[in-house]
The first five atom37 places (N, CA, C, CB, O) and aatype in JSON, in Angstrom:
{
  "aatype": [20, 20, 20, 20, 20, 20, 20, 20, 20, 20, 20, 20, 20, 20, 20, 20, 20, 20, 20, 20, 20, 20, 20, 20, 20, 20, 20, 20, 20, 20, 20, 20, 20, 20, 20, 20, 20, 20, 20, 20, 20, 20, 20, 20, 20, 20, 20, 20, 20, 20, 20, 20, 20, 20, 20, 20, 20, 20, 20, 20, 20, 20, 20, 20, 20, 20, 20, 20, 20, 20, 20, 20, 20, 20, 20, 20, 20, 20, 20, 20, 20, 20, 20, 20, 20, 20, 20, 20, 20],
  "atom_mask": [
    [1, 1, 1, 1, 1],
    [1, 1, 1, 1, 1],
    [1, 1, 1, 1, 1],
    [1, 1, 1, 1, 1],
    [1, 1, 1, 1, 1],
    [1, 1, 1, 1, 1],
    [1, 1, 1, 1, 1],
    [1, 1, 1, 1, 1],
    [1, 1, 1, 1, 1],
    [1, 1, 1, 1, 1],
    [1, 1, 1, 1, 1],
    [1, 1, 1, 1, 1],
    [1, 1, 1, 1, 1],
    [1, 1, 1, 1, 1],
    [1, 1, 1, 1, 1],
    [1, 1, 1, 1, 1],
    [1, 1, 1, 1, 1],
    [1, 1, 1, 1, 1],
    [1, 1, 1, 1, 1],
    [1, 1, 1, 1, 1],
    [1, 1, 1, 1, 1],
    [1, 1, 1, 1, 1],
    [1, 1, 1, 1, 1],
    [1, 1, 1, 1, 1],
    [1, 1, 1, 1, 1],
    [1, 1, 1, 1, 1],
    [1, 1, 1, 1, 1],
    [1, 1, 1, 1, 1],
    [1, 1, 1, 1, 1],
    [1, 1, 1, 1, 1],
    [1, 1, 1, 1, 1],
    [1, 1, 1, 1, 1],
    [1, 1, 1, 1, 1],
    [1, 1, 1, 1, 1],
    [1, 1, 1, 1, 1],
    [1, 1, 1, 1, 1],
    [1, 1, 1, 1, 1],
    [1, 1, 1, 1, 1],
    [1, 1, 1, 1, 1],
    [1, 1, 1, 1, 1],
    [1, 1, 1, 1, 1],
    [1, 1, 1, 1, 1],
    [1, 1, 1, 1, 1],
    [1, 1, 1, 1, 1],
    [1, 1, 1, 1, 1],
    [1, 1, 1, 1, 1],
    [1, 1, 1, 1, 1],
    [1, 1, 1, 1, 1],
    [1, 1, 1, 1, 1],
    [1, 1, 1, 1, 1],
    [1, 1, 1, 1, 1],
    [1, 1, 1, 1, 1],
    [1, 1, 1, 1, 1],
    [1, 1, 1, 1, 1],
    [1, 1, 1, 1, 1],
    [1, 1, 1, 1, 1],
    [1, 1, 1, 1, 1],
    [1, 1, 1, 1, 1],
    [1, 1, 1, 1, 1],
    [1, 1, 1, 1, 1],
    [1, 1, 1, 1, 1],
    [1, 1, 1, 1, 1],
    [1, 1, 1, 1, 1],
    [1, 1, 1, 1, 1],
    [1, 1, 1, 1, 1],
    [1, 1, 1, 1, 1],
    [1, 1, 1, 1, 1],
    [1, 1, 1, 1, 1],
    [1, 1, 1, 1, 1],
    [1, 1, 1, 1, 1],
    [1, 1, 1, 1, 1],
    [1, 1, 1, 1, 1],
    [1, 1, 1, 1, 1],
    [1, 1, 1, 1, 1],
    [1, 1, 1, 1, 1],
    [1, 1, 1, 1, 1],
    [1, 1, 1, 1, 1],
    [1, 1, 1, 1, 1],
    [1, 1, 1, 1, 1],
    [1, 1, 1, 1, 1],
    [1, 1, 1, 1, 1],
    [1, 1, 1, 1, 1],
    [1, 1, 1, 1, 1],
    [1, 1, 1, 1, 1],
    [1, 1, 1, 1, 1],
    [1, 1, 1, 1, 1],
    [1, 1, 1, 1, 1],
    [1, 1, 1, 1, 1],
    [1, 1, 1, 1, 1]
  ],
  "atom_positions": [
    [[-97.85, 4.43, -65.8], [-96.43, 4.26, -66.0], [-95.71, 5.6, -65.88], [-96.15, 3.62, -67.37], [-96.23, 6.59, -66.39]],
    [[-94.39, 5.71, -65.15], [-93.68, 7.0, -65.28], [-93.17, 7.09, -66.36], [-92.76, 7.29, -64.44], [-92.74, 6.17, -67.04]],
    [[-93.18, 8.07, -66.56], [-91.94, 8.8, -67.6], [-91.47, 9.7, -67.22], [-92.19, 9.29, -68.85], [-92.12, 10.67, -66.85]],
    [[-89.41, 9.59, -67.2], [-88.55, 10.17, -67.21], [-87.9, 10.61, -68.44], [-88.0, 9.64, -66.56], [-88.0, 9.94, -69.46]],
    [[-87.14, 11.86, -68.41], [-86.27, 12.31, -69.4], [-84.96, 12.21, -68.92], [-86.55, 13.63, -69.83], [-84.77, 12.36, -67.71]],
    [[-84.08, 11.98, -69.63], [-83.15, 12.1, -70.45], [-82.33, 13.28, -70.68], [-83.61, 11.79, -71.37], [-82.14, 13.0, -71.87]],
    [[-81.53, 14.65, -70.5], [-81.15, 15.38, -70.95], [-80.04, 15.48, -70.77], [-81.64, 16.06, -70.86], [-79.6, 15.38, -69.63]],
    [[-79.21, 15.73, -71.88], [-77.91, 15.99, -71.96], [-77.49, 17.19, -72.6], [-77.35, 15.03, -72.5], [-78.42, 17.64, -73.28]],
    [[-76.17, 18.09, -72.67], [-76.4, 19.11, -73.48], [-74.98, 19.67, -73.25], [-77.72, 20.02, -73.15], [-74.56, 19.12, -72.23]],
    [[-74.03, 20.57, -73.76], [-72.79, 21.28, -73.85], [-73.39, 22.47, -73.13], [-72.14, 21.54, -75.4], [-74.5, 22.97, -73.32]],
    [[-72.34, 22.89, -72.13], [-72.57, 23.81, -72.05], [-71.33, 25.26, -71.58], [-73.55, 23.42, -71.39], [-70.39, 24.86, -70.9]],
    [[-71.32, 26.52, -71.85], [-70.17, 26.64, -71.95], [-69.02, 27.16, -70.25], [-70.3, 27.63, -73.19], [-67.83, 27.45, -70.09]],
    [[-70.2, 27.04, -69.37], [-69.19, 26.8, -68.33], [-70.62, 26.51, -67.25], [-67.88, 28.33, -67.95], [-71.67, 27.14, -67.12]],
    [[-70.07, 25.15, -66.53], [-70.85, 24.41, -65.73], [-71.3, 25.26, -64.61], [-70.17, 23.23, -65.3], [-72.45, 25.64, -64.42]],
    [[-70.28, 25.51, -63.91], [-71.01, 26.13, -62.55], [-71.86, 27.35, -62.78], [-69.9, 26.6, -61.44], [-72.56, 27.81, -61.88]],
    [[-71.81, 27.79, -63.82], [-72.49, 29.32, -64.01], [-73.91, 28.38, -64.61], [-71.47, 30.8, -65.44], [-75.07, 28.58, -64.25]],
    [[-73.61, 27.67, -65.28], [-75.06, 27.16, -65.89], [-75.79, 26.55, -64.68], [-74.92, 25.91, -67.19], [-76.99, 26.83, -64.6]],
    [[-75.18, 25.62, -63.53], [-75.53, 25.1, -62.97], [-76.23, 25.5, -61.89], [-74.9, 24.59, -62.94], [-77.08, 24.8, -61.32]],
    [[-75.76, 27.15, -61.42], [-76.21, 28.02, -60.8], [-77.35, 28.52, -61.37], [-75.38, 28.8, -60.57], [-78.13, 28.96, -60.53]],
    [[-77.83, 28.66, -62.84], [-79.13, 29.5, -63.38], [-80.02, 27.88, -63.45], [-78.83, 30.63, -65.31], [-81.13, 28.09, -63.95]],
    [[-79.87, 26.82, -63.19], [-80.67, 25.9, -63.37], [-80.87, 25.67, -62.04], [-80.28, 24.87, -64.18], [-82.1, 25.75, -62.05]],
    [[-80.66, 25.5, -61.18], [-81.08, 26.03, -60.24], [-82.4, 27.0, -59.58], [-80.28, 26.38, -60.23], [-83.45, 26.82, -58.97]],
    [[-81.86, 27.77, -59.96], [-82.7, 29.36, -60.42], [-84.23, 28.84, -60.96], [-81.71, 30.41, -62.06], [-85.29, 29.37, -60.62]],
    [[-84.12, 27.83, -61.79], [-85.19, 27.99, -62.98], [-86.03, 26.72, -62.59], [-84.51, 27.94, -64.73], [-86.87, 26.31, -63.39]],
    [[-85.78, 25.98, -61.17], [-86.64, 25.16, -60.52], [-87.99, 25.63, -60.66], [-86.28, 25.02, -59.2], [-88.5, 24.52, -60.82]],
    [[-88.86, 26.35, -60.71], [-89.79, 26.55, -60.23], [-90.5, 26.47, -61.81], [-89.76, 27.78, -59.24], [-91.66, 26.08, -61.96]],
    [[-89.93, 26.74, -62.54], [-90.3, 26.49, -64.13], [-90.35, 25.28, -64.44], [-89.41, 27.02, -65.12], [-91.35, 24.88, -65.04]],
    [[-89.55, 24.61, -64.2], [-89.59, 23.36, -64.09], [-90.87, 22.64, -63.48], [-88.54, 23.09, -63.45], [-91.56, 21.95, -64.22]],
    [[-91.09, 22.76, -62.51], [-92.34, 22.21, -61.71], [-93.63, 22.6, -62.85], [-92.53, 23.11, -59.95], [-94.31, 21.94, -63.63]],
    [[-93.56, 23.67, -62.57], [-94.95, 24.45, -62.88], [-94.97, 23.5, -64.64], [-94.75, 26.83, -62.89], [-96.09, 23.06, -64.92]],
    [[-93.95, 23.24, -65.62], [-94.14, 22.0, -66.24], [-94.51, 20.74, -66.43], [-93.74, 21.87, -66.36], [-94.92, 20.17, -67.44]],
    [[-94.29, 20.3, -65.14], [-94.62, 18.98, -64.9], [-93.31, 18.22, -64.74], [-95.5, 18.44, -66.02], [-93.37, 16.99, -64.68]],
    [[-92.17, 18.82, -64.65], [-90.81, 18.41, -64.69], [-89.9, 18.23, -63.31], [-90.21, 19.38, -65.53], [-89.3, 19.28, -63.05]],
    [[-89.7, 17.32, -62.53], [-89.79, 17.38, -61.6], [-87.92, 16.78, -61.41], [-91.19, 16.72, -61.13], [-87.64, 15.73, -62.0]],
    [[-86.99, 17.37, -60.74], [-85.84, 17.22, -60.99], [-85.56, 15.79, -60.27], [-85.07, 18.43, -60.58], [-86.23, 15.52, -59.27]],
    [[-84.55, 14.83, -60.76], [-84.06, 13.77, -59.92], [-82.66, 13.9, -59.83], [-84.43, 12.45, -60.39], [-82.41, 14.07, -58.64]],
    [[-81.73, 13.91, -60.44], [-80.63, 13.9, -60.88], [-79.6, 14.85, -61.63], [-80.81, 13.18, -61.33], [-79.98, 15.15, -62.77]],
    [[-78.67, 15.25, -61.34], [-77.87, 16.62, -62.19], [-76.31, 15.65, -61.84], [-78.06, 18.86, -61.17], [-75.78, 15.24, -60.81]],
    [[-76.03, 15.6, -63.18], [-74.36, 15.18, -63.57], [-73.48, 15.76, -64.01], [-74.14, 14.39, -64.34], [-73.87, 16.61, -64.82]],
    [[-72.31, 15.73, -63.85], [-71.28, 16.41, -64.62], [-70.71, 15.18, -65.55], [-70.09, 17.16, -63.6], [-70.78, 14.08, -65.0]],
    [[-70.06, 15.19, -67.1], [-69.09, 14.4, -67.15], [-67.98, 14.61, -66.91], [-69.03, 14.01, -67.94], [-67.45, 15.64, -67.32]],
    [[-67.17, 13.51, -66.05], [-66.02, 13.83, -65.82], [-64.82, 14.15, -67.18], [-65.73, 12.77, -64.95], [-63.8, 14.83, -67.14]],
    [[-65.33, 13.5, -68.17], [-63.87, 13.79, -69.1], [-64.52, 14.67, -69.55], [-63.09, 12.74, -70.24], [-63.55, 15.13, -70.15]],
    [[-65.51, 15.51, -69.89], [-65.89, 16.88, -70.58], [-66.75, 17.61, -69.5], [-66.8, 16.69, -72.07], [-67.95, 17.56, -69.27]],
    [[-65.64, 18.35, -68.86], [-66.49, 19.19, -67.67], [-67.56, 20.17, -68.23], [-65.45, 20.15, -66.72], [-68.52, 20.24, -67.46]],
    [[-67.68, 20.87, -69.23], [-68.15, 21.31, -69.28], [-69.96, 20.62, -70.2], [-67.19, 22.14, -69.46], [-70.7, 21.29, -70.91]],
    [[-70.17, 18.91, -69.74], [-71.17, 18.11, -70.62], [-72.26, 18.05, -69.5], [-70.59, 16.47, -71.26], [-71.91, 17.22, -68.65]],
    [[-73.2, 18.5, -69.25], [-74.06, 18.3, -68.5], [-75.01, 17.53, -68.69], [-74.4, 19.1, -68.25], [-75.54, 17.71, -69.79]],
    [[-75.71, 16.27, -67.7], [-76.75, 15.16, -68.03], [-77.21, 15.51, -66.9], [-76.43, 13.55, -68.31], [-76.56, 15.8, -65.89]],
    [[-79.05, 15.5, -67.13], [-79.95, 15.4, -66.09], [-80.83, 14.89, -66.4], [-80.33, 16.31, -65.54], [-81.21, 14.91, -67.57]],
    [[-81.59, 14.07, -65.18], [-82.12, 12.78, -65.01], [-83.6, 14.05, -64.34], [-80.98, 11.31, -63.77], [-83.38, 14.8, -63.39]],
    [[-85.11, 14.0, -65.14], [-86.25, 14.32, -64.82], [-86.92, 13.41, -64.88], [-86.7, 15.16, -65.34], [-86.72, 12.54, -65.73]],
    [[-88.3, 13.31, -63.61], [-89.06, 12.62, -63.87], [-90.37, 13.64, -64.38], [-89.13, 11.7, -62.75], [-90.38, 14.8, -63.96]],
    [[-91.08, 13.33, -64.96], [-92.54, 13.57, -65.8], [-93.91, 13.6, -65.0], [-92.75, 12.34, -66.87], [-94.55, 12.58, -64.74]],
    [[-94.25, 14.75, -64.67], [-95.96, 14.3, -64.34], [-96.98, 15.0, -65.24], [-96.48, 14.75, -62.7], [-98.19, 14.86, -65.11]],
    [[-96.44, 15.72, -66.09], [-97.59, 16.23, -67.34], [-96.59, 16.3, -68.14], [-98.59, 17.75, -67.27], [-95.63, 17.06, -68.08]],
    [[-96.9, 15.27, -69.09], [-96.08, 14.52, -70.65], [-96.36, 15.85, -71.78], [-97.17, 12.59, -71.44], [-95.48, 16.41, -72.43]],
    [[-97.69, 16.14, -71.79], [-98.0, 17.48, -72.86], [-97.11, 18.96, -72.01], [-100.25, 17.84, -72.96], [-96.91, 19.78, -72.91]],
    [[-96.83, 19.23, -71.34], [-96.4, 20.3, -70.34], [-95.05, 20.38, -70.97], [-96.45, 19.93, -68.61], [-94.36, 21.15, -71.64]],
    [[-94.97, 18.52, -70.1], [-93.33, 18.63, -70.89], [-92.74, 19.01, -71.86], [-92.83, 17.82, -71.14], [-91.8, 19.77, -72.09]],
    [[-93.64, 18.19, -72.63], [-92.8, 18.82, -74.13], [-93.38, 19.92, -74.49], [-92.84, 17.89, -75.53], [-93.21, 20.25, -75.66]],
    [[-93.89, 20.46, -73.96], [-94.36, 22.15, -74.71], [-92.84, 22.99, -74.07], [-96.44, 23.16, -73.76], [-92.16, 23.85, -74.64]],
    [[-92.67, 22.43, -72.84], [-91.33, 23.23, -72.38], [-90.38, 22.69, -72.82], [-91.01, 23.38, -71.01], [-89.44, 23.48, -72.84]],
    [[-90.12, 21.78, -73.18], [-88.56, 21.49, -73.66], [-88.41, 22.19, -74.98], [-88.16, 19.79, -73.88], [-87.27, 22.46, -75.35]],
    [[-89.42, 22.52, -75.72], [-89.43, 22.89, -77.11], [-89.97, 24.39, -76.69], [-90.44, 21.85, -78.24], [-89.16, 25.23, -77.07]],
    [[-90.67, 24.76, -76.26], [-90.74, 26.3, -76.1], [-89.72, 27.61, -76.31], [-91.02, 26.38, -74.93], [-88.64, 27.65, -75.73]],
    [[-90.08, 28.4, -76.97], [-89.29, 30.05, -77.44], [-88.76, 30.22, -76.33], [-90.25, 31.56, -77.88], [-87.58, 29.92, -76.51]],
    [[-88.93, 30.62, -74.9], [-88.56, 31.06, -73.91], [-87.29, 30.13, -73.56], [-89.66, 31.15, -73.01], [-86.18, 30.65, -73.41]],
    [[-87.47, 28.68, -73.42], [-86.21, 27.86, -73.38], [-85.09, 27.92, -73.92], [-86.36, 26.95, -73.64], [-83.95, 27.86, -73.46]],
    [[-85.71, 28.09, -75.49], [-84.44, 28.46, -76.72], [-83.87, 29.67, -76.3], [-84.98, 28.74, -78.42], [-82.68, 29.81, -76.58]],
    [[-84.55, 30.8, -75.55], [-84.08, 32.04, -75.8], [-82.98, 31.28, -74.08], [-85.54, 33.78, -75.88], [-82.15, 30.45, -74.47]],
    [[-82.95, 31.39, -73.11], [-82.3, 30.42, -72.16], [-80.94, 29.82, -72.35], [-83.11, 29.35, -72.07], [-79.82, 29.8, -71.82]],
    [[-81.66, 29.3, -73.46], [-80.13, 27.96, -74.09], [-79.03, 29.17, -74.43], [-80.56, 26.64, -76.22], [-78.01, 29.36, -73.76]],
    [[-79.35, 29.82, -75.36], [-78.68, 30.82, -76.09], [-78.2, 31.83, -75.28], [-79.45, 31.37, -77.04], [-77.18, 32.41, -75.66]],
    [[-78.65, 32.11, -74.39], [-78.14, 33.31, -73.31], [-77.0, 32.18, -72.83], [-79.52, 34.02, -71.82], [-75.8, 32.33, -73.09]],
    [[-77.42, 31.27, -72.23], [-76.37, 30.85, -71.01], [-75.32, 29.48, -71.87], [-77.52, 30.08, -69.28], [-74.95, 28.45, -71.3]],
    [[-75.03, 29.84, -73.3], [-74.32, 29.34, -74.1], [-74.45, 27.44, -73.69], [-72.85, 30.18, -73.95], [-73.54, 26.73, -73.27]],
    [[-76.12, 26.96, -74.04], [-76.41, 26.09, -73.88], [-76.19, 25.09, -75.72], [-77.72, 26.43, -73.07], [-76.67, 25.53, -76.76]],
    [[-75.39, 23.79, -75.62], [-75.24, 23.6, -77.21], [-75.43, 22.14, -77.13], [-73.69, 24.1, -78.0], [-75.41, 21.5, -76.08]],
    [[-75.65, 21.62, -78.43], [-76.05, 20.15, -78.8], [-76.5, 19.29, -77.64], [-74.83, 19.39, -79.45], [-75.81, 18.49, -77.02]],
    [[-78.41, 19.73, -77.31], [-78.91, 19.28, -76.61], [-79.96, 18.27, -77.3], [-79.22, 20.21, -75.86], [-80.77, 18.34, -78.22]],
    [[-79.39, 16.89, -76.02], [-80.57, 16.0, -76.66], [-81.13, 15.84, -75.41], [-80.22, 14.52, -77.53], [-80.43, 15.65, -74.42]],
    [[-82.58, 15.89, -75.35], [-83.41, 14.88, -74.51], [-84.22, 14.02, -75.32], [-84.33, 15.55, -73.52], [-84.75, 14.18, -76.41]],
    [[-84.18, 12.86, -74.33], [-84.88, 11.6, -74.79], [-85.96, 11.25, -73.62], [-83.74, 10.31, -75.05], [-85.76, 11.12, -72.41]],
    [[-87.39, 11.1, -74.49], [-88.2, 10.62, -72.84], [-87.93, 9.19, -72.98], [-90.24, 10.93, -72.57], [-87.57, 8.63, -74.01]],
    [[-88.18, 8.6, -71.65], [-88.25, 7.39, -71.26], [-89.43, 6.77, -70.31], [-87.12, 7.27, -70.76], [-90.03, 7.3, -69.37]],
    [[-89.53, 5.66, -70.77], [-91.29, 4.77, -70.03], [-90.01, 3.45, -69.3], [-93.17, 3.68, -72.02], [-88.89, 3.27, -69.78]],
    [[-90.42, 2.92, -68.42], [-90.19, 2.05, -68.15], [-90.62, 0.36, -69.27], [-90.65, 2.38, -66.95], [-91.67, 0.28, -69.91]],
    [[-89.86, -0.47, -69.25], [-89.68, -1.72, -69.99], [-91.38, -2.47, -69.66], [-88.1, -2.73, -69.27], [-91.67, -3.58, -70.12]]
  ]
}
C-alpha cells in the first residue's frame, strides 16, 4: 500500500520559501520522500500545502522530525506545521 503525506505549514514569504524547497529536493529523496504536489492557498498566500508520496515510512519520519529540519523551519520562518501520513481506504 502507498503512503502519502500531507503537509501544510505558514510560512513567512512563499516565493523565498518556495525557492529553498526546491533547493532541498535531493534531501527529500535521499528520505524516501518523493515530491507530488506544491500549493499555495489562495486566501492566505503566504499557507503552503504539499502533497508527498512515501517509499521509506521509517526515513520519513526520522526527517520530518529531525534537528536539521527544525533548524530549516526556523531559518526560513517556517510556522504551525502539520503533516499527516496517509494509506489509502
Amino acid at each position: 500500500m502507498a503512503t502519502h503525506a500531507l503537509w501544510q505549514a505558514d510560512v513567512a514569504d512563499f516565493d523565498a520559501w518556495f525557492k529553498v524547497f526546491h533547493e532541498d529536493v535531493g534531501a527529500r529523496k535521499a528520505a524516501g520522500i518523493v515530491d507530488m504536489n506544491v500549493w499555495r492557498d489562495p486566501d492566505r498566500e503566504n499557507h503552503a500545502v504539499a502533497l508527498f508520496a512515501i517509499t521509506d515510512l521509517e526515513k520519513a519520519r526520522a526527517f520530518f522530525d529531525s534537528e536539521e529540519l527544525a533548524m530549516h523551519r526556523e531559518r526560513d520562518g517556517v510556522a504551525h506545521i502539520t503533516v499527516k501520513l496517509l494509506t489509502p481506504a
